[in-house]
C-alpha positions, -999 to 999 in steps of 0.1 A, spaced: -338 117 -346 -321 91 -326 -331 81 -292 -307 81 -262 -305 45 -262 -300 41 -298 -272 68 -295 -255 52 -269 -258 15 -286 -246 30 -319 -219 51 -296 -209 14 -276 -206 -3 -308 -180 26 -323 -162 23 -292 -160 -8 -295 -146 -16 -334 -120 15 -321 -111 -9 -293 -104 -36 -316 -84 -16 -344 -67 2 -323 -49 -19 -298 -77 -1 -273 -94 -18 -244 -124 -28 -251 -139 -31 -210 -145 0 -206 -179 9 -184 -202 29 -198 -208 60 -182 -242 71 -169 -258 101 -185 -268 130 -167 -303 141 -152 -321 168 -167 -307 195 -133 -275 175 -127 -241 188 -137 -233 173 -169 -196 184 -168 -184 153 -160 -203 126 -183 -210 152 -214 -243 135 -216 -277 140 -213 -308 110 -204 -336 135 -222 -341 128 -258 -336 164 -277 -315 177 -248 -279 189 -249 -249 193 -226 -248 231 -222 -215 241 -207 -216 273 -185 -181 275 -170 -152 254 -165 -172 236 -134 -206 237 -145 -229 221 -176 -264 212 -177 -287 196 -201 -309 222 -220 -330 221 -247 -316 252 -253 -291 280 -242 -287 316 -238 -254 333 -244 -244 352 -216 -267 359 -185 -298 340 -187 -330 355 -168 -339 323 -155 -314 312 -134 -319 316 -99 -302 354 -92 -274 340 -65 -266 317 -95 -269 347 -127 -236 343 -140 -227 339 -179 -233 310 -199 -208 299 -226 -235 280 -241 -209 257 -259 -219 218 -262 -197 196 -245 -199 162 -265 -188 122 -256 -165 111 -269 -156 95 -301 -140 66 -287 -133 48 -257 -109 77 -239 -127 106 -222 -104 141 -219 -103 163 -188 -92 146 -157 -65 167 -136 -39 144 -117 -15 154 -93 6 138 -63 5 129 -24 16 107 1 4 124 30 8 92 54 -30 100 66 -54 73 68 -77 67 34 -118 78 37 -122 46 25 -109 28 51 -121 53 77 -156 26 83 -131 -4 82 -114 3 117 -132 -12 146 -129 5 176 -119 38 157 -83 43 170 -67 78 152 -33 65 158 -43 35 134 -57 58 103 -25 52 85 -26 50 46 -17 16 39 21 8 24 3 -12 2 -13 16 -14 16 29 -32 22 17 -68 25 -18 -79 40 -34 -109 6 -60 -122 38 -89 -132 42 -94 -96 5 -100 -86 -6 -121 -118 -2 -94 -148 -21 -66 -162 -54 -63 -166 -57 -38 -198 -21 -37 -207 -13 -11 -181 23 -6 -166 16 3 -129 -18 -1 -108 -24 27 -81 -49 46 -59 -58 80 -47 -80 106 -41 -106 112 -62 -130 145 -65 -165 145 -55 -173 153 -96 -152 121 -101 -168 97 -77 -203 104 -82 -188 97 -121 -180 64 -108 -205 53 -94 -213 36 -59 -188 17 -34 -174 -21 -47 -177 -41 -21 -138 -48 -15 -124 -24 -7 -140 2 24 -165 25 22 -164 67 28 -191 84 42 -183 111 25 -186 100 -8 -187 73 -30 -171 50 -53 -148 37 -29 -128 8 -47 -138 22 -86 -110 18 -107 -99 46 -145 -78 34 -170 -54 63 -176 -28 79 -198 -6 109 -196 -5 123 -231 29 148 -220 48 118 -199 78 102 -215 60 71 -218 31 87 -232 19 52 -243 18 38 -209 -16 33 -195 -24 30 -157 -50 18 -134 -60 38 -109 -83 28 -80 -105 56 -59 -95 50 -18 -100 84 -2 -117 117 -8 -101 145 -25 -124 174 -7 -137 203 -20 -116 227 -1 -90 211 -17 -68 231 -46 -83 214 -80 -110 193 -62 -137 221 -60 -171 211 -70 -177 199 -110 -137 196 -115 -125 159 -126 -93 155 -104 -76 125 -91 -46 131 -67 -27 101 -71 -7 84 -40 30 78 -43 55 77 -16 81 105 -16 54 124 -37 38 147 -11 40 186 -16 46 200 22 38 236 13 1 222 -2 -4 196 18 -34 198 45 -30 164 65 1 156 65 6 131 97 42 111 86 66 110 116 37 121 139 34 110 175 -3 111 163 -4 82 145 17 48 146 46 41 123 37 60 96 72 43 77 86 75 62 90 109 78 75 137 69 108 151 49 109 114 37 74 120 20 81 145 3 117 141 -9 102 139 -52 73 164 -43 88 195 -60 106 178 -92 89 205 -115 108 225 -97 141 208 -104 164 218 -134 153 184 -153 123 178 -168 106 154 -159 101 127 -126 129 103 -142 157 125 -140 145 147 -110 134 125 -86 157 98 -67 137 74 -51 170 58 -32 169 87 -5 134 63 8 147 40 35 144 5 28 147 -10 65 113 -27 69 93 -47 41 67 -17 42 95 5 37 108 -16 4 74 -14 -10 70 22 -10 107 28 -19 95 3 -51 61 25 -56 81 53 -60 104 42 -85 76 24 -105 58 56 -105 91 75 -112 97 57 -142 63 68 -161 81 105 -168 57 129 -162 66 164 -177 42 186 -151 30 181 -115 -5 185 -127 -13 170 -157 -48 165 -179 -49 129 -187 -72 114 -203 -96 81 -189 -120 55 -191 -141 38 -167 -130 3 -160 -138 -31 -138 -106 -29 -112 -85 -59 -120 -93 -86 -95 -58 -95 -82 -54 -58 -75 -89 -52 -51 -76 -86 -34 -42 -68 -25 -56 -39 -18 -89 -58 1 -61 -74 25 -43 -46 31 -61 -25 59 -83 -45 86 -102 -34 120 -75 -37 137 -55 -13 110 -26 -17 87 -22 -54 76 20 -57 85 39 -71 51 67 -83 78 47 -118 87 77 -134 76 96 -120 93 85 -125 126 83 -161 107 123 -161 107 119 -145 144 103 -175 152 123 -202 134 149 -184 149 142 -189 191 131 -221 177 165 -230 169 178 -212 199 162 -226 220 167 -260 208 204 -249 203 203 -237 241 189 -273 251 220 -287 230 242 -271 251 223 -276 285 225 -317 279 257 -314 270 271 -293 301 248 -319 322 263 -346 305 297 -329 309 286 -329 350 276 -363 349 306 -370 339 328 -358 359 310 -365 389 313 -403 377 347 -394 375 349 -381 408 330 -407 425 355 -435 403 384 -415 414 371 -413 458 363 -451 454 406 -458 442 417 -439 470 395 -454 495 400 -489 482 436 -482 481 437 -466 516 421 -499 526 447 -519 510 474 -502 524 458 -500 558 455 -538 558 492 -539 546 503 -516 572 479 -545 594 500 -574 579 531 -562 587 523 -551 622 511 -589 624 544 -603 611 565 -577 633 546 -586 667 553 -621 659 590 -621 653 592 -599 688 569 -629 706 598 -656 692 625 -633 702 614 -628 741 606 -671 738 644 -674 729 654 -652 757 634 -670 785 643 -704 776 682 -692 776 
């Protein structure tokens, strides 16, 4: 009989060659096996040599050296329920089945960045516009050969699948993995083919539909996506929180294309009806047609997933994207223009104000030339007016000397 480790270097190698031959990437993280009284649901593995992967119920597998069909008298009696007994195995190569997906964009702030705000101010747990899909060609190309890198919400079973917090991208006390990345693929989309990355940023909780305890579910994030009638935090549009970008009919303008006559997100969901006003509304508007375009058939599909290194040019994106102080704006240049622009202004405006004082100038040189020609010729004239004066008190002197001597 093998031991574990042999098994699971014999199992690495398989996936590997598959990798290889198959056009598969071959990065994918190995995935711890579980303890002897965890829930082995999630990695279908066991660390005891001899033990096996007993699966109970849809939620619930342990490792056993053996199992009892039906009830089994050993189980604690608040926990004496039936046991299916059948042996959930890895698998064969490098893609794992049974991870649920669905849809939000509930505008509420991510767990992950719920440590990440300094003081904590609730109008500033926004989820980040820079959350919502990206195309990997416009931050340095794909990782894996996926078409679209996103985030979401991932269940409890799925984080502690993942592992422990990276150091990018936040941290959530209420569970881990914050910053974990899944290659995945949507076996009933249109583009069945297409593979996607998808990064863990908040919790999807318990309580949640599809999230309870020992269920694999990631609800991904995608503007427009949000299902009202489901939804439990909703905040877009509320006074509660700053610009959230998109209303809360905005969110969920795509959320119910299932229930659409098409059949699938490319003909039943119009991403247009997003405004595109602000940079952060362009980017979600472009999330939601990059997302569109992938075709999903259902609203809650099984894909299956492997556990992969995030690409490095998407946790810098995503690192950037929500500080202590909140939402990183993708408007800075904008408010570059803004400035170039009362830069020019003003200079414009101190164009105009040397030129009107020039203009003053001017005309007060012009007024001051024109005063000193009148006076100057009201001085001339005034000494004309002198001259003749002169010239007629003279002839009058001559005239009165002619009279006396006659």
């Amino acid at each position: 009989r093998l031991s574990h480790a042999r098994r699971r270097a014999l199992s690495a190698l398989v996936w590997l060659r598959l990798g290889v031959a198959d056009g598969e990437p071959i990065q994918s993280l190995p995935v711890e096996c579980s303890g002897d009284d965890a829930n082995c649901v999630a990695t279908r593995c066991c660390k005891e040599g001899g033990f096996k992967c007993y699966q109970k119920n849809e939620t619930f597998a342990k490792c056993k050296a053996s199992c009892t069909l039906g009830l089994d008298l050993d189980d604690p009696l608040a926990e004496r329920t039936p046991w299916s007994c059948k042996i959930l195995e890895e698998p064969k190569g490098p893609w794992r089945p049974g991870l649920r997906a669905t849809h939000f964009w509930d505008c509420n702030g991510a767990g992950c960045d719920s440590t990440t705000l300094s003081p904590w101010i609730k109008k500033k747990y926004i989820y980040a516009p820079q959350y919502a899909p990206l195309d990997p060609h416009e931050h340095g190309g794909a990782e894996y050969g996926e078409k679209m890198w996103l985030t979401g919400a991932a269940s409890d079973t799925l984080a502690e699948l993942l592992g422990t917090d990276a150091s990018c991208c936040g941290k959530d006390t209420d569970s881990g993995a914050c910053g974990r990345c899944v290659l995945v693929r949507n076996p009933t989309a249109i583009e069945a083919e297409w593979t996607a990355v998808v990064m863990k940023k908040s919790r999807c909780p318990p309580e949640s539909n599809q999230c309870e305890a020992g269920k694999l579910h990631m609800d991904i994030a995608v503007p427009g996506y949000d299902v009202l009638t489901e939804s439990t935090a909703n905040v877009c549009g509320s006074s509660k929180r700053a610009d959230t970008y998109l209303s809360a009919l905005e969110s969920s303008t795509c959320g119910q294309w299932y229930k659409e006559e098409g059949t699938n997100t490319k003909t039943n969901c119009d991403c247009s009806k997003l405004v595109g006003g602000t940079a952060e509304q362009r980017a979600m508007r472009q999330g939601c047609e990059i997302f569109t375009s992938w075709g999903w058939t259902s609203g809650d599909p099984t894909l299956e997933y492997q556990v992969v290194e995030c690409p490095k040019a998407f946790e810098a994106y995503v690192q950037e994207a929500f500080t202590k102080k909140g939402v990183k704006s993708l408007s800075k240049h904008a408010w570059h223009l803004w400035i170039l622009g009362v830069v020019v202004l003003l200079c414009a405006a101190g164009v105009v104000c040397n030129w009107v004082m020039q203009v003053k100038e001017e005309r007060k040189r012009q007024a001051c030339e024109q005063e000193r020609l009148r006076r100057k010729r009201r001085k001339q004239k005034q000494q004309a007016n002198g001259k003749r004066a002169s010239v007629s008190s003279a002839s009058d002197s001559d005239i009165d000397s002619t009279s006396s001597s006659d």
